[in-house]
FIKOLZA-1660 file (N, C-alpha, C; in steps of 0.1 Angstrom, whole numbers, plus 5000, padded with zeros to 4 digits):
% residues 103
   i   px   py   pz ch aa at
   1 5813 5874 3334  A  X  N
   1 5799 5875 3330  A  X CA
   1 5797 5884 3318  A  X  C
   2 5806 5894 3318  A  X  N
   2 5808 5905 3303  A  X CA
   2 5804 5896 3294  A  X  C
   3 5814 5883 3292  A  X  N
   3 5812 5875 3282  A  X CA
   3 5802 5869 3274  A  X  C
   4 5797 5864 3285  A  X  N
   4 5785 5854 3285  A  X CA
   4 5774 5860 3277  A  X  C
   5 5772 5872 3290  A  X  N
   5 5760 5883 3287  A  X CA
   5 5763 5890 3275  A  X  C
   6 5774 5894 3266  A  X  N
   6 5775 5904 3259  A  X CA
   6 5781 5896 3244  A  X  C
   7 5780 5886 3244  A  X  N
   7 5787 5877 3232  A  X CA
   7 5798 5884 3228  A  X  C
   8 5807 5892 3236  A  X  N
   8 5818 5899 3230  A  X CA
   8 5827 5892 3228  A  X  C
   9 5835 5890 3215  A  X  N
   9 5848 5881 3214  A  X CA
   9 5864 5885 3223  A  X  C
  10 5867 5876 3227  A  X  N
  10 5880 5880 3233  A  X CA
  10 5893 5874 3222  A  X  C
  11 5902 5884 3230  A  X  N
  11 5917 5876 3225  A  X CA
  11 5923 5867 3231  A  X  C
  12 5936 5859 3224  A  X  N
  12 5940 5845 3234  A  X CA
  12 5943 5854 3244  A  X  C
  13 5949 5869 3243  A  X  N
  13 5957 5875 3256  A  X CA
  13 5947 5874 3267  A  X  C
  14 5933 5880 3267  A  X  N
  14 5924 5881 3270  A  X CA
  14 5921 5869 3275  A  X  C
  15 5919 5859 3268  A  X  N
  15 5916 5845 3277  A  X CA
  15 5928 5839 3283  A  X  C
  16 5938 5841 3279  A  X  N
  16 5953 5839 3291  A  X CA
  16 5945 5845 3306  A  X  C
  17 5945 5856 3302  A  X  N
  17 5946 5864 3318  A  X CA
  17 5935 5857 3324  A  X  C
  18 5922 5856 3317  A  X  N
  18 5913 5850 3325  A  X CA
  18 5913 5833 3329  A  X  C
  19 5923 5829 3329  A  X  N
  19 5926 5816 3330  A  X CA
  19 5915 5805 3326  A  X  C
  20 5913 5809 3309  A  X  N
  20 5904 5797 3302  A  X CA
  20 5915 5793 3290  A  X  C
  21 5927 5799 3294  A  X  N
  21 5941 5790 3287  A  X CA
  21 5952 5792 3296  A  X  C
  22 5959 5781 3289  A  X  N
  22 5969 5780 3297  A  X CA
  22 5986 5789 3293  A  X  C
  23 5981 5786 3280  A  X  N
  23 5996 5790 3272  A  X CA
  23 5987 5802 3258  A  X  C
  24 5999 5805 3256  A  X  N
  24 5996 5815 3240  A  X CA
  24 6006 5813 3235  A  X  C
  25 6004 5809 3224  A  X  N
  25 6020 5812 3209  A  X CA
  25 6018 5814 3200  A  X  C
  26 6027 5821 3200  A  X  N
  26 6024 5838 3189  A  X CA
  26 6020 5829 3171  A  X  C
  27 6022 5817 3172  A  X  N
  27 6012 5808 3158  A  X CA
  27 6010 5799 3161  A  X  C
  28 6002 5792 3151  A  X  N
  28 5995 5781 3150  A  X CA
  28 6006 5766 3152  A  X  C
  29 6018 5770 3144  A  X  N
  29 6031 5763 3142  A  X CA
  29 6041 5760 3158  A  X  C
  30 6040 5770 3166  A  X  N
  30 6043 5770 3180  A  X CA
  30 6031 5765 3187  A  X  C
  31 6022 5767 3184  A  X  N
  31 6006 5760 3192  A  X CA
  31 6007 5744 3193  A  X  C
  32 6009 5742 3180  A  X  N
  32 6006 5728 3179  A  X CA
  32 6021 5724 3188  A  X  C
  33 6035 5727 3190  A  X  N
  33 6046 5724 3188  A  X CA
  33 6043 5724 3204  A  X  C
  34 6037 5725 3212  A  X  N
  34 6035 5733 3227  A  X CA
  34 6029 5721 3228  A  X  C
  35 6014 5720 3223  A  X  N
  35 6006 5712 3229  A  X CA
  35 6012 5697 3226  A  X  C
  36 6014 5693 3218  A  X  N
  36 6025 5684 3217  A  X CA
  36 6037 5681 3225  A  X  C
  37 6043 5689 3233  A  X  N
  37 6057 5690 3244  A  X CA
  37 6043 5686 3253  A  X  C
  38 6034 5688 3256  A  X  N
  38 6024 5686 3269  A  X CA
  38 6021 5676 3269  A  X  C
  39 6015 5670 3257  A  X  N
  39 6011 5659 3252  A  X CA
  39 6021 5645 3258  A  X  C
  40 6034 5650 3251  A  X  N
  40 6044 5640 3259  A  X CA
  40 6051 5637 3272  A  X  C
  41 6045 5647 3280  A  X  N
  41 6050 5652 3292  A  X CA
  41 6037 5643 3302  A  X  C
  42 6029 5641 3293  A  X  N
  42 6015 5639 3302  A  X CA
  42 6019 5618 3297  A  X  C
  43 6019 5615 3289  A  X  N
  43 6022 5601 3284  A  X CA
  43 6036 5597 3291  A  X  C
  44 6043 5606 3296  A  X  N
  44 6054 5599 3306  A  X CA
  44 6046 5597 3320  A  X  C
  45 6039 5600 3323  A  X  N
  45 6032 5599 3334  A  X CA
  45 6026 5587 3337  A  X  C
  46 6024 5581 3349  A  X  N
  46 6019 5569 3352  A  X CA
  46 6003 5570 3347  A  X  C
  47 6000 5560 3339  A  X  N
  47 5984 5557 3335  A  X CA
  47 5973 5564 3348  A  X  C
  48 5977 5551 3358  A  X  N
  48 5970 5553 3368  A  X CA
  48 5963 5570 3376  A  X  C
  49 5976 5577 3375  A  X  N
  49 5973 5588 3383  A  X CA
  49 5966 5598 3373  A  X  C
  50 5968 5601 3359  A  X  N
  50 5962 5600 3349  A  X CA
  50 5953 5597 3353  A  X  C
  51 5946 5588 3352  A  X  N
  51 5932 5583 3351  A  X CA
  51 5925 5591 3365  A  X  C
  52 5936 5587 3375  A  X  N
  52 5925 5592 3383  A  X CA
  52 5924 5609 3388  A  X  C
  53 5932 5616 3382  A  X  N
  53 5934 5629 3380  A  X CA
  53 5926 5634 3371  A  X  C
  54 5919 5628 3364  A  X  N
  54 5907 5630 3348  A  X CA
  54 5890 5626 3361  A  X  C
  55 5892 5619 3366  A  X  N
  55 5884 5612 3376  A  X CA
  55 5878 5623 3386  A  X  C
  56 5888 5625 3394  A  X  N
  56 5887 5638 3401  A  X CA
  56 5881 5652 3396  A  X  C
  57 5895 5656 3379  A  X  N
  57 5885 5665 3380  A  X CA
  57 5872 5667 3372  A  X  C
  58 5868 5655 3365  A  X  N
  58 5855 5654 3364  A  X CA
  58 5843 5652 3371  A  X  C
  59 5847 5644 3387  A  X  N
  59 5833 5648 3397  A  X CA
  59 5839 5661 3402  A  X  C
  60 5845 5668 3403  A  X  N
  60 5844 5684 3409  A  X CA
  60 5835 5690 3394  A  X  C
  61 5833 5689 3386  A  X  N
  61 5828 5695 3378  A  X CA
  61 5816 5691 3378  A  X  C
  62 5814 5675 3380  A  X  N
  62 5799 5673 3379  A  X CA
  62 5790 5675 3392  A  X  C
  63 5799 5675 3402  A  X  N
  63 5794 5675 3414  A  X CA
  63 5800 5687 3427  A  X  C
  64 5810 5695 3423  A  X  N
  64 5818 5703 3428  A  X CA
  64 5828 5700 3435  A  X  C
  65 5834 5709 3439  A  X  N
  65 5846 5708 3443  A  X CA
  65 5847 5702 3458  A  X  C
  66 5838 5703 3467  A  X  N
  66 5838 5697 3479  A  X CA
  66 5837 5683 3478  A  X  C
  67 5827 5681 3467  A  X  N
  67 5828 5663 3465  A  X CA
  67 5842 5658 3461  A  X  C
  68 5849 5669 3451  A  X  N
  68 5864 5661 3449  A  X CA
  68 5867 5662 3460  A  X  C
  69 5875 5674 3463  A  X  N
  69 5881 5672 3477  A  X CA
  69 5875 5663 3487  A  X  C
  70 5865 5654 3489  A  X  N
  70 5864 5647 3496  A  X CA
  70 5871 5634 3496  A  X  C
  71 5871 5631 3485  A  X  N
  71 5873 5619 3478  A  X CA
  71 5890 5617 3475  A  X  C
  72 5898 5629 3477  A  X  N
  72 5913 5631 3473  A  X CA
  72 5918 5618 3486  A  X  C
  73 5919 5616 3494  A  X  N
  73 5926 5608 3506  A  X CA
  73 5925 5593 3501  A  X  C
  74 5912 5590 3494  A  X  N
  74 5908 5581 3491  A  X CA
  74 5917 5574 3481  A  X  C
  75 5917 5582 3471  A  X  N
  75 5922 5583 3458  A  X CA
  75 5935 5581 3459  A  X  C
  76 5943 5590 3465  A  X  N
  76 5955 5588 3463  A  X CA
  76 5963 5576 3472  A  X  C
  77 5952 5572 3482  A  X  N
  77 5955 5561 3492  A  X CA
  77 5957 5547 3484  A  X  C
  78 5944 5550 3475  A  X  N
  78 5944 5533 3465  A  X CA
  78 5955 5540 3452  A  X  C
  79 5959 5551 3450  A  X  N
  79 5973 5548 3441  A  X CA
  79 5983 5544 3444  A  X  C
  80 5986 5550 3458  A  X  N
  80 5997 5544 3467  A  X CA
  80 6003 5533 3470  A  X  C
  81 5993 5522 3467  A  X  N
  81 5996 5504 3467  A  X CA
  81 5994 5501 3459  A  X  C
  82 6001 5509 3446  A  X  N
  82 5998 5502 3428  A  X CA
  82 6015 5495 3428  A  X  C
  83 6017 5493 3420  A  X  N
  83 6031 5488 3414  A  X CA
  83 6035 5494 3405  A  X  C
  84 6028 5506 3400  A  X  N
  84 6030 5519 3397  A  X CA
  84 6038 5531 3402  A  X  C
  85 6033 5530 3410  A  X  N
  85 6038 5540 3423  A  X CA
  85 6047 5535 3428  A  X  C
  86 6053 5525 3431  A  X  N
  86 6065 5513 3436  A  X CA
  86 6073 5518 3425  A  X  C
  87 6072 5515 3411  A  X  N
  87 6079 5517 3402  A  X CA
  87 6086 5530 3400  A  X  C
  88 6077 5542 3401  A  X  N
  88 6081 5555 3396  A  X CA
  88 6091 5559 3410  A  X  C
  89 6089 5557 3424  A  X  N
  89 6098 5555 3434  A  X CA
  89 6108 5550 3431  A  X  C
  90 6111 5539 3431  A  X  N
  90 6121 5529 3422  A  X CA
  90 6131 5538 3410  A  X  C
  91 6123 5541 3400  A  X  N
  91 6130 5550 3390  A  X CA
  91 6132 5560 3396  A  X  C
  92 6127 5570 3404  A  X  N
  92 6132 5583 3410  A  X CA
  92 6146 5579 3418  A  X  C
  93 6148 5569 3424  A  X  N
  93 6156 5567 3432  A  X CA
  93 6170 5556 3423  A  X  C
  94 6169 5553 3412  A  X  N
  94 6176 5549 3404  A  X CA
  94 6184 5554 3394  A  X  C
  95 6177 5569 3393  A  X  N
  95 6180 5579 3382  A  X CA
  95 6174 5581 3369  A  X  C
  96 6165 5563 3368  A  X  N
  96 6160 5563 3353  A  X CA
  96 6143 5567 3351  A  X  C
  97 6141 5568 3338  A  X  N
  97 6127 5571 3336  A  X CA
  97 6118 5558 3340  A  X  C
  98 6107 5557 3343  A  X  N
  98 6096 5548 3349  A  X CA
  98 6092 5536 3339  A  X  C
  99 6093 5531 3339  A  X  N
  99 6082 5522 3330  A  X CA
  99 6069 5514 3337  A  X  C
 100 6059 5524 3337  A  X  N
 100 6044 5520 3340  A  X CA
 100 6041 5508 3333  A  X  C
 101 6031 5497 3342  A  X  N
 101 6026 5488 3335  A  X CA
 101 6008 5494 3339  A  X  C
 102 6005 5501 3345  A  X  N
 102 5986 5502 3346  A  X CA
 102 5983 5497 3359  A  X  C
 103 5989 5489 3368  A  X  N
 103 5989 5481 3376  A  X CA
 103 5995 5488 3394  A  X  C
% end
């Protein structure tokens, strides 16, 4: 509330601690080089769960958190019979990386 109420600027240290970031690097050159390693880390990921992990947490924000949480059993019940999910099982158990088709 300091914030809000007092238009005081903070530092990234400062917003690290208050968990409205996730990471700090000490430049712009490591920033970008970070968000980028995340960037690709998130695009190995299955589309699907993706989507519906952006899903989720945008009704907890539109609607709060008890509506997400309601809806989690649901959600991950209809990922569970993708060919998605078959697949990344499949690759875990094969040793290789996944190849998602959306499906």
């Amino acid at each position: 509330m300091r914030y809000i109420l007092t238009g005081d600027h903070w530092s990234a240290e400062e917003a690290y601690r208050m968990g409205e970031v996730q990471q700090v690097a000490p430049d712009a050159k490591e920033a970008l080089e970070a968000g980028v390693r995340i960037a690709n880390r998130i695009a190995d990921c299955g589309p699907l769960g993706i989507k519906t992990s952006l899903a989720s947490a945008h009704l907890a924000i539109a609607h709060g958190e008890e509506e997400a949480l309601s809806k989690l059993d649901a959600q991950f019940g209809a990922l569970f019979h993708t060919q998605d999910f078959l697949e990344g099982r499949n690759a875990e158990a094969e040793g290789r990386k996944p190849v998602y088709q959306g499906t």
